[in-house]
PDB file of N, CA, C and O in Angstrom, chain B, residues numbered from 101:
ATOM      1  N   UNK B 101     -82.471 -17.562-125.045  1.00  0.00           N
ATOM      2  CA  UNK B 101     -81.348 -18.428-125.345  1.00  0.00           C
ATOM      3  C   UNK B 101     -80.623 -17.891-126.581  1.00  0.00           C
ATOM      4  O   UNK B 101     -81.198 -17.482-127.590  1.00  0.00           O
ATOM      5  N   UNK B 102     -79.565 -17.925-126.434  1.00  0.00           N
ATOM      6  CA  UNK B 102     -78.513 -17.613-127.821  1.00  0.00           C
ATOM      7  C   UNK B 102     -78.709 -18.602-128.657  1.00  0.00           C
ATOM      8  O   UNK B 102     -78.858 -19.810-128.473  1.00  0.00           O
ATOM      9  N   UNK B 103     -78.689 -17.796-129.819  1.00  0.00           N
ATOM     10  CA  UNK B 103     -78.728 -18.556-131.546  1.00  0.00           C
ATOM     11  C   UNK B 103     -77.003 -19.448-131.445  1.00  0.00           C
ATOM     12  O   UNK B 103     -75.934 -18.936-131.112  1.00  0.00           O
ATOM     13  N   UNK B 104     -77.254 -20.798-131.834  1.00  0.00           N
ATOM     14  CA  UNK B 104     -75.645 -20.844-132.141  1.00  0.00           C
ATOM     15  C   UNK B 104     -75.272 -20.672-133.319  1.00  0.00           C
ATOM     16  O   UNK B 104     -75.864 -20.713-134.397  1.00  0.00           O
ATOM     17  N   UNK B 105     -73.864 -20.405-132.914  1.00  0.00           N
ATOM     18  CA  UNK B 105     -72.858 -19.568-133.653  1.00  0.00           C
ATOM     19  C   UNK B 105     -72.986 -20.753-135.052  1.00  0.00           C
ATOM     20  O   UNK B 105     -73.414 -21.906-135.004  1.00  0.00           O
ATOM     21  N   UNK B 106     -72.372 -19.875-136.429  1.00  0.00           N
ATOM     22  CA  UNK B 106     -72.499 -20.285-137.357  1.00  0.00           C
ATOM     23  C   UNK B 106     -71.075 -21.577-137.107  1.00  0.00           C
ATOM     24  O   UNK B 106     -70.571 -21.909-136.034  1.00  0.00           O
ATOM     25  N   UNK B 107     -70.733 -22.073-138.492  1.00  0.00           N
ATOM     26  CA  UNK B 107     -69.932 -23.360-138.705  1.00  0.00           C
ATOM     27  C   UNK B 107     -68.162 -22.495-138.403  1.00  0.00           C
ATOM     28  O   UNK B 107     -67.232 -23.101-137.872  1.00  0.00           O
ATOM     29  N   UNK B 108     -68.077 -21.132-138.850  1.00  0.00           N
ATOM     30  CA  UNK B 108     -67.266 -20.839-138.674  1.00  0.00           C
ATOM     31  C   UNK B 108     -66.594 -19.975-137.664  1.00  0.00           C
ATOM     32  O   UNK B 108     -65.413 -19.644-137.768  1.00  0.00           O
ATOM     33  N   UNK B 109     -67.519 -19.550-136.497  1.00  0.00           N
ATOM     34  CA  UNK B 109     -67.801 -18.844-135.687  1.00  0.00           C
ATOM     35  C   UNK B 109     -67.383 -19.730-134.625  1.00  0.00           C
ATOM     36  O   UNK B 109     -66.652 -19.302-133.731  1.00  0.00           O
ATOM     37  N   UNK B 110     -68.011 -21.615-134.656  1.00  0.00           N
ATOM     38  CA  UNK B 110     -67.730 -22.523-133.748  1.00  0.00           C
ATOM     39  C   UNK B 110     -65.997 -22.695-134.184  1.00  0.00           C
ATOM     40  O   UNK B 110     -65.312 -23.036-133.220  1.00  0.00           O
ATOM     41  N   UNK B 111     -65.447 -22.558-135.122  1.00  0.00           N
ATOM     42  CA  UNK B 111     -64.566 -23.042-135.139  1.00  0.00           C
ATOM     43  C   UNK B 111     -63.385 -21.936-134.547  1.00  0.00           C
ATOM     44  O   UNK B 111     -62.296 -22.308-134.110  1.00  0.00           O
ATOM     45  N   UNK B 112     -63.756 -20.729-134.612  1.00  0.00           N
ATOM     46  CA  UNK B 112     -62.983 -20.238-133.556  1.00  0.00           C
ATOM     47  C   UNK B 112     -62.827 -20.043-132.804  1.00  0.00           C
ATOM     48  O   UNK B 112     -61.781 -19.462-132.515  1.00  0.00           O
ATOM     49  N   UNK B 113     -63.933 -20.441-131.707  1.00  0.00           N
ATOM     50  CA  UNK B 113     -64.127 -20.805-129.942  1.00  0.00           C
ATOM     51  C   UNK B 113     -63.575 -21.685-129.846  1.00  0.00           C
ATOM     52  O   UNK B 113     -63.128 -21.756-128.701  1.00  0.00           O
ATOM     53  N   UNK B 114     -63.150 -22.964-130.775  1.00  0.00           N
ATOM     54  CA  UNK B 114     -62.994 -24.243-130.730  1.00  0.00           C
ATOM     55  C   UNK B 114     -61.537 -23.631-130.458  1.00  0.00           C
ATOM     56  O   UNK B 114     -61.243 -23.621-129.263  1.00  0.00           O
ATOM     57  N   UNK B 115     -60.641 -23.156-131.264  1.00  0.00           N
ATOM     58  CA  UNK B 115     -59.386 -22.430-131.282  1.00  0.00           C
ATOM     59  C   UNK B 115     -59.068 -22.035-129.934  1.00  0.00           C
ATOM     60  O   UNK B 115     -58.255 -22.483-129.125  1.00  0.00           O
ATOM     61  N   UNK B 116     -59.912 -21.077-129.881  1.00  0.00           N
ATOM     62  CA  UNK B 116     -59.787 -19.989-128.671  1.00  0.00           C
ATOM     63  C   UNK B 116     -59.385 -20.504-127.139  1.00  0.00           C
ATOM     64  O   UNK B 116     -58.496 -20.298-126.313  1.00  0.00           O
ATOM     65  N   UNK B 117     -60.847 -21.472-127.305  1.00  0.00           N
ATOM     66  CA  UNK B 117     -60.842 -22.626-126.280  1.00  0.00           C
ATOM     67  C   UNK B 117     -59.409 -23.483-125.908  1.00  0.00           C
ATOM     68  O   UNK B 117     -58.729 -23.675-124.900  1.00  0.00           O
ATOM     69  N   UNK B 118     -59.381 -23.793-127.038  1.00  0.00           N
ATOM     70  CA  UNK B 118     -57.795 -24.980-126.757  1.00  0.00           C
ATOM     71  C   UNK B 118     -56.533 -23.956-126.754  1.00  0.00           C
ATOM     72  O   UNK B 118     -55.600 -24.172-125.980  1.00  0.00           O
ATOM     73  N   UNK B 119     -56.523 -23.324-127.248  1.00  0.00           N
ATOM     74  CA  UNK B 119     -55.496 -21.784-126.910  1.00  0.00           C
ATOM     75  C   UNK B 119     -55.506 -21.462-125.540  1.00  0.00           C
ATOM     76  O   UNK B 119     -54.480 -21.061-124.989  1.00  0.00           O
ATOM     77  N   UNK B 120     -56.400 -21.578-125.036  1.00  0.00           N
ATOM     78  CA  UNK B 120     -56.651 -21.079-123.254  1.00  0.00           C
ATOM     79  C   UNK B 120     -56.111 -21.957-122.588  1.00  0.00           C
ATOM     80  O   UNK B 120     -55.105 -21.773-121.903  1.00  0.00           O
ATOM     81  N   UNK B 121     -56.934 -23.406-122.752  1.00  0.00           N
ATOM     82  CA  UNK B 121     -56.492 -24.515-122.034  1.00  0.00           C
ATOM     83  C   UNK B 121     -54.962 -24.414-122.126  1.00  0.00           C
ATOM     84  O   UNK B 121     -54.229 -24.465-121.138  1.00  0.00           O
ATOM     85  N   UNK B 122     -54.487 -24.249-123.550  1.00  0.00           N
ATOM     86  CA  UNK B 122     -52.988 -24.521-123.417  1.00  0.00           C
ATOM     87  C   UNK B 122     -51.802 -23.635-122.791  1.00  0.00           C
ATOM     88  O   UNK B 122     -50.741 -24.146-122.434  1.00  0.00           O
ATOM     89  N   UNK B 123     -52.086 -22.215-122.688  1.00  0.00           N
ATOM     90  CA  UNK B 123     -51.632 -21.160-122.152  1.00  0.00           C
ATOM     91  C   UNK B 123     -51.959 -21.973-120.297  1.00  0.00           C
ATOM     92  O   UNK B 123     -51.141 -22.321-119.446  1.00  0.00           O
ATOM     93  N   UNK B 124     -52.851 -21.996-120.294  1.00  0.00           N
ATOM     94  CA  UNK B 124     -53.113 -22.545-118.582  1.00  0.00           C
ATOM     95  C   UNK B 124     -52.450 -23.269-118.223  1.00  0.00           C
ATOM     96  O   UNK B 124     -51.564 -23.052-117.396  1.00  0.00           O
ATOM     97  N   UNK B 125     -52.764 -24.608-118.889  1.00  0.00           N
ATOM     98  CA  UNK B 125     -51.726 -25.632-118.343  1.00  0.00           C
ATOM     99  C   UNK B 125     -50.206 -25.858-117.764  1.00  0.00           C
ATOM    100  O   UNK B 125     -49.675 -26.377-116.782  1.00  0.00           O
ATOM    101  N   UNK B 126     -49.715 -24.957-119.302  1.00  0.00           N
ATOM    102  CA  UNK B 126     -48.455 -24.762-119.798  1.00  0.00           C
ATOM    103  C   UNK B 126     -47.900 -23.795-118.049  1.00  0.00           C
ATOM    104  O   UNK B 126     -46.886 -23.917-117.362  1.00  0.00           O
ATOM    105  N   UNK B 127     -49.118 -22.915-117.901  1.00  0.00           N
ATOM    106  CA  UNK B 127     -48.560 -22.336-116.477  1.00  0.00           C
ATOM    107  C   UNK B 127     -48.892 -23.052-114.828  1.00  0.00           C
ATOM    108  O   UNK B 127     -48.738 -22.600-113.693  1.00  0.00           O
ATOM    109  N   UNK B 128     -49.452 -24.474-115.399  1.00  0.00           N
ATOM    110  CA  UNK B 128     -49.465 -25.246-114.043  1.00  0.00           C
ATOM    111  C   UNK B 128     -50.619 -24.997-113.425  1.00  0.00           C
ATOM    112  O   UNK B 128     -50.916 -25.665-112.434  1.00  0.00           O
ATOM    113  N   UNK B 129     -51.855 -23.535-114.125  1.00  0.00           N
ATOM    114  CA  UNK B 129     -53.203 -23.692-113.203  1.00  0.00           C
ATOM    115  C   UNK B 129     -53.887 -24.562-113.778  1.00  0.00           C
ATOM    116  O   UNK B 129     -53.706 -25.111-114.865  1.00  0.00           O
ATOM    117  N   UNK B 130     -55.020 -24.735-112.709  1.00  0.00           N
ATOM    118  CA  UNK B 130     -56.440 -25.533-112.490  1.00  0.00           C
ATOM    119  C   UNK B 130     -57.156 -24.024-113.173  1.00  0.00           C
ATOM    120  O   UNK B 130     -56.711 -22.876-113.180  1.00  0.00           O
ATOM    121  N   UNK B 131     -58.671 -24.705-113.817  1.00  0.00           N
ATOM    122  CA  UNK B 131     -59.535 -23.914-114.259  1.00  0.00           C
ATOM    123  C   UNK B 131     -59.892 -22.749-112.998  1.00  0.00           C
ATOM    124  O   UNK B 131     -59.950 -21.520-112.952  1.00  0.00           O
ATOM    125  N   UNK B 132     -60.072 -23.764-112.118  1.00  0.00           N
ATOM    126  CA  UNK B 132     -60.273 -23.000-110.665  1.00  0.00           C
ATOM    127  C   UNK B 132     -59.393 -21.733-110.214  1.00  0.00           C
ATOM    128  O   UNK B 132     -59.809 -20.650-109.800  1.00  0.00           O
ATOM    129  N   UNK B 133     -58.251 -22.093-110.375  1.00  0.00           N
ATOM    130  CA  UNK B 133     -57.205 -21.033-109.970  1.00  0.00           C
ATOM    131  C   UNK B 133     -56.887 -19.917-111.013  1.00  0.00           C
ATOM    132  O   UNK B 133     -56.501 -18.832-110.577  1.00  0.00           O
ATOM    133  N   UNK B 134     -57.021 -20.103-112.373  1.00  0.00           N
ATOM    134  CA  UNK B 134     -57.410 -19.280-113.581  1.00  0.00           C
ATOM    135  C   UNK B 134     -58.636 -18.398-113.196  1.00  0.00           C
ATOM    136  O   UNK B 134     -58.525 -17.172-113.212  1.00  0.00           O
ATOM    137  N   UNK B 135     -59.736 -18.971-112.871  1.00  0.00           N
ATOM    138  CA  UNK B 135     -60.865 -17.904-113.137  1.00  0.00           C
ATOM    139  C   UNK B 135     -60.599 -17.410-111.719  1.00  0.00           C
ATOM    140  O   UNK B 135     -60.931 -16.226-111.667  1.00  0.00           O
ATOM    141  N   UNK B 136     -60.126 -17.851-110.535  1.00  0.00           N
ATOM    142  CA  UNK B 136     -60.087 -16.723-108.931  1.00  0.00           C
ATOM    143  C   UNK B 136     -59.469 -15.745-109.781  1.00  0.00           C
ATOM    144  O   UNK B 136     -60.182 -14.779-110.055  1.00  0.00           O
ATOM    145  N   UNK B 137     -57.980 -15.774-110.400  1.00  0.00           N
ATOM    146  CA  UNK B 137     -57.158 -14.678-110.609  1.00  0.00           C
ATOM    147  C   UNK B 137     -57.500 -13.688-111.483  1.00  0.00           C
ATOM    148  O   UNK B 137     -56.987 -12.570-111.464  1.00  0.00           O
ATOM    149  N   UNK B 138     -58.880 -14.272-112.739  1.00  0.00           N
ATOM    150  CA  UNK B 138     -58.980 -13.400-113.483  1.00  0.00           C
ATOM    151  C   UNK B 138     -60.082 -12.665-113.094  1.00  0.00           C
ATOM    152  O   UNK B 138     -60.282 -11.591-113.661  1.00  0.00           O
ATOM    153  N   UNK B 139     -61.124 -13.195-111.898  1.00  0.00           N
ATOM    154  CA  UNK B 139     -62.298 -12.864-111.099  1.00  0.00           C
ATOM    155  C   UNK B 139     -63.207 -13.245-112.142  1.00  0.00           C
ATOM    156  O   UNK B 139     -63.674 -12.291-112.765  1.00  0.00           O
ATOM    157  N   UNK B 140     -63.607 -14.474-112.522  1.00  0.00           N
ATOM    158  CA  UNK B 140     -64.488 -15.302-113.252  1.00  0.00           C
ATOM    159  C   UNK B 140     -65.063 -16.807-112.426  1.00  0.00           C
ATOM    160  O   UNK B 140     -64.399 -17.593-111.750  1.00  0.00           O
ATOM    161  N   UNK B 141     -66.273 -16.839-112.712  1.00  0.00           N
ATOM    162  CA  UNK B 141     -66.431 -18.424-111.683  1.00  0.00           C
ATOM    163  C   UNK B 141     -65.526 -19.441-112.771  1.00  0.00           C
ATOM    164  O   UNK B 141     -64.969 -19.115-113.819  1.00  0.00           O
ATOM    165  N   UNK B 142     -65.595 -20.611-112.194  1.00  0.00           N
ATOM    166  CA  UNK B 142     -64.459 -21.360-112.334  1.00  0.00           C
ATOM    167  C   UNK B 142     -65.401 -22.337-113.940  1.00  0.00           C
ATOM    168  O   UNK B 142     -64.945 -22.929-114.918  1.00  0.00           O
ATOM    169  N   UNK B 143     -66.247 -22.167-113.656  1.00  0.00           N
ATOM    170  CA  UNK B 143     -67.190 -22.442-115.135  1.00  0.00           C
ATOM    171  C   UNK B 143     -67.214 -22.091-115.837  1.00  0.00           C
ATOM    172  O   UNK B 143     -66.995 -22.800-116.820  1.00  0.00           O
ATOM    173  N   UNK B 144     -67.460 -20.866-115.997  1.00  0.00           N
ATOM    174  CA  UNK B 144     -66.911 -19.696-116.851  1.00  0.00           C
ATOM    175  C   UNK B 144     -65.226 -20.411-118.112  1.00  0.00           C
ATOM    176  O   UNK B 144     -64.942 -20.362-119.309  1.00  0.00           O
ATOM    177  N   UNK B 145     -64.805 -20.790-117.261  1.00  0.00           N
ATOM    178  CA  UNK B 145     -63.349 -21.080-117.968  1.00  0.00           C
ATOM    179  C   UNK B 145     -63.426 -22.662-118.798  1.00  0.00           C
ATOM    180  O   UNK B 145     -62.999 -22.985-119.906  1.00  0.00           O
ATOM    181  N   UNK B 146     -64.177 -23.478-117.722  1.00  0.00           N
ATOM    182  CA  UNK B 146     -64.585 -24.517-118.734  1.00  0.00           C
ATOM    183  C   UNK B 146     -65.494 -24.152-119.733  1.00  0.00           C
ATOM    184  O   UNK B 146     -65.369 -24.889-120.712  1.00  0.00           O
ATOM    185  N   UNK B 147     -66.318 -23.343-119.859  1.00  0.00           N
ATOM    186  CA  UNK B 147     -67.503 -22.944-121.153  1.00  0.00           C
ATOM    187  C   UNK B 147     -66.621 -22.743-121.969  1.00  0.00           C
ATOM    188  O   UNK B 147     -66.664 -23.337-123.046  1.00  0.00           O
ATOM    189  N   UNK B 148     -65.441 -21.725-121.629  1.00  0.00           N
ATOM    190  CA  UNK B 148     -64.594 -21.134-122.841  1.00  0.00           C
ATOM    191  C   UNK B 148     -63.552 -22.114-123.272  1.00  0.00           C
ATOM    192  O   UNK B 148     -62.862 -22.011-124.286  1.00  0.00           O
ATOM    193  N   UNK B 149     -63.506 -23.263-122.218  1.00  0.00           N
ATOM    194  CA  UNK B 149     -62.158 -23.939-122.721  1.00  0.00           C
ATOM    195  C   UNK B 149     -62.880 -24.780-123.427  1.00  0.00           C
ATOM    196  O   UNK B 149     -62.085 -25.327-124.191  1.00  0.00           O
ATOM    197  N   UNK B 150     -64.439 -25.389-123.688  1.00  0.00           N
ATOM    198  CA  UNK B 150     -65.094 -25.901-124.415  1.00  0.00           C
ATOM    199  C   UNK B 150     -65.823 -25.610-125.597  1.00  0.00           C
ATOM    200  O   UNK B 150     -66.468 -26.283-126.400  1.00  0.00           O
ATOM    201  N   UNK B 151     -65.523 -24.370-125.465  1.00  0.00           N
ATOM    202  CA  UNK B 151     -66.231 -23.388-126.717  1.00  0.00           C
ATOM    203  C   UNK B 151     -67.932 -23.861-126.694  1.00  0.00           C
ATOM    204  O   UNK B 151     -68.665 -24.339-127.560  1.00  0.00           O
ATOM    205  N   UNK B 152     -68.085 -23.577-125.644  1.00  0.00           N
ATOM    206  CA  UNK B 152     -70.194 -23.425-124.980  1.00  0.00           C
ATOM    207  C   UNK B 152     -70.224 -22.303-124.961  1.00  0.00           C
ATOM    208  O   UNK B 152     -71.118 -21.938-125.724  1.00  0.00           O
ATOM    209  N   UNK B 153     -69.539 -21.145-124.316  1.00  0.00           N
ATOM    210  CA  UNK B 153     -69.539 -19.893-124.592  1.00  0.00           C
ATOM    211  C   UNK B 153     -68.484 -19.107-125.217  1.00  0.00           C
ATOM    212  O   UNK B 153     -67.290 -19.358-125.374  1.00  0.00           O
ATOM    213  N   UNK B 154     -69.444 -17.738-125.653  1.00  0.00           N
ATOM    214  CA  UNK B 154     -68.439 -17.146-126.454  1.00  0.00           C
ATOM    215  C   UNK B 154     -67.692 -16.043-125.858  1.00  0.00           C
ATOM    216  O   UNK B 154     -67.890 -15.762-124.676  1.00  0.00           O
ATOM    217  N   UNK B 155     -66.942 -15.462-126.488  1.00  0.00           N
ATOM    218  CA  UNK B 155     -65.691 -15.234-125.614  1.00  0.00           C
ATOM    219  C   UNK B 155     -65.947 -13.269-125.288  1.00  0.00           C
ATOM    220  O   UNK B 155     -65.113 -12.775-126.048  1.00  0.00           O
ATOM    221  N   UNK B 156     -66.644 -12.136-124.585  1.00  0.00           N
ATOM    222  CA  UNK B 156     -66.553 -11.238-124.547  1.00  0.00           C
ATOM    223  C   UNK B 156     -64.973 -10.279-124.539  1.00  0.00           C
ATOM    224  O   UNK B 156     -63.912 -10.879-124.367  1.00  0.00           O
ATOM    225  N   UNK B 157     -65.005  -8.911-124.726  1.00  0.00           N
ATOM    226  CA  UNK B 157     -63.802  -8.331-124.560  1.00  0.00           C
ATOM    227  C   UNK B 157     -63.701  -8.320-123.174  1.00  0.00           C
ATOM    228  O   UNK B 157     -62.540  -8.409-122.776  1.00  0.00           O
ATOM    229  N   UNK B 158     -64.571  -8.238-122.301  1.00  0.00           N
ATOM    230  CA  UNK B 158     -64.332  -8.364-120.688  1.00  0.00           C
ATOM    231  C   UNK B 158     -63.739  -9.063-120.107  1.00  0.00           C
ATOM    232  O   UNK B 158     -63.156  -8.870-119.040  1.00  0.00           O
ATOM    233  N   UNK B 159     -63.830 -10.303-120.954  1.00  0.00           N
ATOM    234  CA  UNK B 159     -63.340 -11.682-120.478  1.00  0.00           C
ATOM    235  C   UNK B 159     -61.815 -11.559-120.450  1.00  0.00           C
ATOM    236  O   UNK B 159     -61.104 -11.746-119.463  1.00  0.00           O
ATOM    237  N   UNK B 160     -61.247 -11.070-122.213  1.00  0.00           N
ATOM    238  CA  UNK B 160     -60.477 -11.145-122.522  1.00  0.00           C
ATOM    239  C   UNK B 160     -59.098 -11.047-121.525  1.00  0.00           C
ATOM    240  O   UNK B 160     -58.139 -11.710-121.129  1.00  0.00           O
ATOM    241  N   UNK B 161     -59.863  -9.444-121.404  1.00  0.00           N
ATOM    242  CA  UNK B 161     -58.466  -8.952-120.925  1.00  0.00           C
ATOM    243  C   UNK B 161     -58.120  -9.368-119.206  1.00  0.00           C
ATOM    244  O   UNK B 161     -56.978  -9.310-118.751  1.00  0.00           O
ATOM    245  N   UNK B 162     -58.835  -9.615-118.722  1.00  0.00           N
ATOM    246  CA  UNK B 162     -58.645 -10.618-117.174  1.00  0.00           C
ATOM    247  C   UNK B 162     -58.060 -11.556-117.628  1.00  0.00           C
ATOM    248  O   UNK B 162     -56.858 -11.547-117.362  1.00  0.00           O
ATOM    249  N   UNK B 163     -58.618 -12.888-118.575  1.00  0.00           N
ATOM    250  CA  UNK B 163     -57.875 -14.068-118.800  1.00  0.00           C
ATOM    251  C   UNK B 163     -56.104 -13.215-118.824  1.00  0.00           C
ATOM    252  O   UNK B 163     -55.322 -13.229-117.874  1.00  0.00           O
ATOM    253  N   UNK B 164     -55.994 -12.910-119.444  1.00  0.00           N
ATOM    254  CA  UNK B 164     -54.058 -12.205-120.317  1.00  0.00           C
ATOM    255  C   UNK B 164     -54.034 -12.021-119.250  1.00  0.00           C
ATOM    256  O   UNK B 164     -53.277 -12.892-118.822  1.00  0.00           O
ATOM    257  N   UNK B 165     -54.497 -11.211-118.127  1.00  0.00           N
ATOM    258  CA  UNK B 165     -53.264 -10.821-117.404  1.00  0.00           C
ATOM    259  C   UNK B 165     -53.492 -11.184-116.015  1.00  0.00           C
ATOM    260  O   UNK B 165     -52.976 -10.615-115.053  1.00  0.00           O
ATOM    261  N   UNK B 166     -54.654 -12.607-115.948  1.00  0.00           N
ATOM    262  CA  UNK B 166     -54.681 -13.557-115.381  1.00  0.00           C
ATOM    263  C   UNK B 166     -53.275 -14.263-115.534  1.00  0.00           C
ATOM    264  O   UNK B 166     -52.622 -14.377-114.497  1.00  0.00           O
ATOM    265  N   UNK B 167     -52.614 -14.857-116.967  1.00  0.00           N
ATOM    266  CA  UNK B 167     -52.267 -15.766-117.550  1.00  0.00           C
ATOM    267  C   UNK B 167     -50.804 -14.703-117.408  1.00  0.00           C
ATOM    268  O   UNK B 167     -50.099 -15.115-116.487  1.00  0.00           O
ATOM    269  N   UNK B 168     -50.381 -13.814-117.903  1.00  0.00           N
ATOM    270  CA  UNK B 168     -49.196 -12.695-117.791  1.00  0.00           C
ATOM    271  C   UNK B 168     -48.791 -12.870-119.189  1.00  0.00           C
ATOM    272  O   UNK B 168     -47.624 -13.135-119.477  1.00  0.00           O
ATOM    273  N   UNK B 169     -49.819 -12.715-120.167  1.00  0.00           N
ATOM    274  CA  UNK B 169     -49.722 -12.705-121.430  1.00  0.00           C
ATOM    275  C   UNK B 169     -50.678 -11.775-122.486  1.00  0.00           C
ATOM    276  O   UNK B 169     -51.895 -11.727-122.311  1.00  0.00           O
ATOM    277  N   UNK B 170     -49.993 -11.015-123.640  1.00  0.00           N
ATOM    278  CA  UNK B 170     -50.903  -9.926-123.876  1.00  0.00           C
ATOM    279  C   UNK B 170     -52.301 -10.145-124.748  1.00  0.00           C
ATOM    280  O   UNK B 170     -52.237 -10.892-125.725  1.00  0.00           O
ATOM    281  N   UNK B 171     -53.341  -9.620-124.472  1.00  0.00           N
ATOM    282  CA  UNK B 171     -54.576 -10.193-124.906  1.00  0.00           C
ATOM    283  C   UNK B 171     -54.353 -10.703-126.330  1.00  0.00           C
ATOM    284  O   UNK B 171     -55.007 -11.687-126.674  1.00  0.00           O
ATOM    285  N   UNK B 172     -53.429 -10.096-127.271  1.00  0.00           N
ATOM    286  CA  UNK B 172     -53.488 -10.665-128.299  1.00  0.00           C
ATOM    287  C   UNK B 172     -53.273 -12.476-128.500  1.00  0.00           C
ATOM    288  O   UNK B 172     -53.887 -13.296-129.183  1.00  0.00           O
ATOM    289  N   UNK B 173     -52.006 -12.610-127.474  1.00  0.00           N
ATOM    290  CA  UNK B 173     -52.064 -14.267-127.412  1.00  0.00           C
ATOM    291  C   UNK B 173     -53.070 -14.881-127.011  1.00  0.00           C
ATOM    292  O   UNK B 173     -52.836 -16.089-127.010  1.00  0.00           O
ATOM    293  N   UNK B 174     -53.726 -14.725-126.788  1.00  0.00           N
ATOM    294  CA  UNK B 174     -54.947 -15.615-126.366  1.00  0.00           C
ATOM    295  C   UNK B 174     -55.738 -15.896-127.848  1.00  0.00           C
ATOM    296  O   UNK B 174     -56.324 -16.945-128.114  1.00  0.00           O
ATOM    297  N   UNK B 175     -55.660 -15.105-128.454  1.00  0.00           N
ATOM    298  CA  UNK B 175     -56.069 -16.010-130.163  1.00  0.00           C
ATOM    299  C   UNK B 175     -55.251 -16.880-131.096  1.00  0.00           C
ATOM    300  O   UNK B 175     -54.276 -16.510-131.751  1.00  0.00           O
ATOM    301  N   UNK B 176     -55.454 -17.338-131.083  1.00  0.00           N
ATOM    302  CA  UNK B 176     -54.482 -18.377-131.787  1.00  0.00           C
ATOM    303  C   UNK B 176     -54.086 -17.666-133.364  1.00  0.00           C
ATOM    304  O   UNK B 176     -54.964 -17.046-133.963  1.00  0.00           O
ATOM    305  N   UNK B 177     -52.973 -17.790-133.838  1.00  0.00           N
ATOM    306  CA  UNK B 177     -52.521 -17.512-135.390  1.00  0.00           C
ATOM    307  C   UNK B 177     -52.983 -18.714-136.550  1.00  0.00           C
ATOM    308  O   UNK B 177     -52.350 -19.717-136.882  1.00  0.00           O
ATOM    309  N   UNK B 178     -54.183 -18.281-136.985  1.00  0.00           N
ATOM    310  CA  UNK B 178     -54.989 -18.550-138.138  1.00  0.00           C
ATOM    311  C   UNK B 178     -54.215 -19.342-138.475  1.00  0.00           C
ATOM    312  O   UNK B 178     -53.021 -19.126-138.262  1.00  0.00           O
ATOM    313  N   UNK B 179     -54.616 -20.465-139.081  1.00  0.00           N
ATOM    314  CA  UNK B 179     -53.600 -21.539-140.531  1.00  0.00           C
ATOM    315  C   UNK B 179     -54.298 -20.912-141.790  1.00  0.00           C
ATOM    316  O   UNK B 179     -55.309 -21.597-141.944  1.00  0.00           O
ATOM    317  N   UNK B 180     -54.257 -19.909-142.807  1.00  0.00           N
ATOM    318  CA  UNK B 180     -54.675 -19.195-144.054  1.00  0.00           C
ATOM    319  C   UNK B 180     -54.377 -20.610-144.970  1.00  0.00           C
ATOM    320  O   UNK B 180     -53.191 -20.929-145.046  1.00  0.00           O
ATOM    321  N   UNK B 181     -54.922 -21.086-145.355  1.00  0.00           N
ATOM    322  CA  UNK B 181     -54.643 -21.772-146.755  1.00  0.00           C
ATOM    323  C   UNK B 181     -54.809 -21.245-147.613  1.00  0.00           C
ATOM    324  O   UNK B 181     -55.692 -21.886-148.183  1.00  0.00           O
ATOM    325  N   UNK B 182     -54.277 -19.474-148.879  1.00  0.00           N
ATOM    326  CA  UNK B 182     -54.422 -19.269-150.037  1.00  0.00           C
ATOM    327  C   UNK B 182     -53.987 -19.771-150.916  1.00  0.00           C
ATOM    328  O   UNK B 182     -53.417 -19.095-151.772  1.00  0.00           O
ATOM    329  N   UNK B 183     -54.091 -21.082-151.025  1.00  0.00           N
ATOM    330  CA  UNK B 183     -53.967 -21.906-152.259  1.00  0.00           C
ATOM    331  C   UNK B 183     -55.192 -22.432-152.733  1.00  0.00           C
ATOM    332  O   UNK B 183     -55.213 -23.129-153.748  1.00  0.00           O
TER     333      UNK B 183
END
């Protein structure tokens, strides 16, 4: 069994996760119809849209061009607070 991820490690699956969901939606698929196109079971996409699992580079690049977007969007742009 995998160690879970530290406090800050969860918080960027948590990201990642709702970044996916929202790219998906926004294009009208079902989890189902996301993972046929990216060739992932359809669980697979809920783990990641729940941040249960973590996210490989394999994954990556199917989701993007599952989705017709470049792997970089699929991470969300950090909020930096240097103050």
């Amino acid at each position: 069994m995998d160690p879970e991820p530290d406090a800050t490690t969860r918080a960027h699956l948590v990201d990642f996760g709702r970044n996916l969901r929202t790219l998906r939606e926004a294009r009208g698929l079902t989890q189902e119809t996301l993972a046929h196109q990216a060739g992932l079971h359809r669980a697979v996409v809920g783990f990641i849209e729940r941040a249960e699992r973590e996210v490989g580079i394999g994954t990556v690049w199917p989701l993007a061009e599952a989705l017709g977007v470049q792997p970089a969007e699929l991470f969300p742009v950090p909020d930096w607070d240097h103050t």
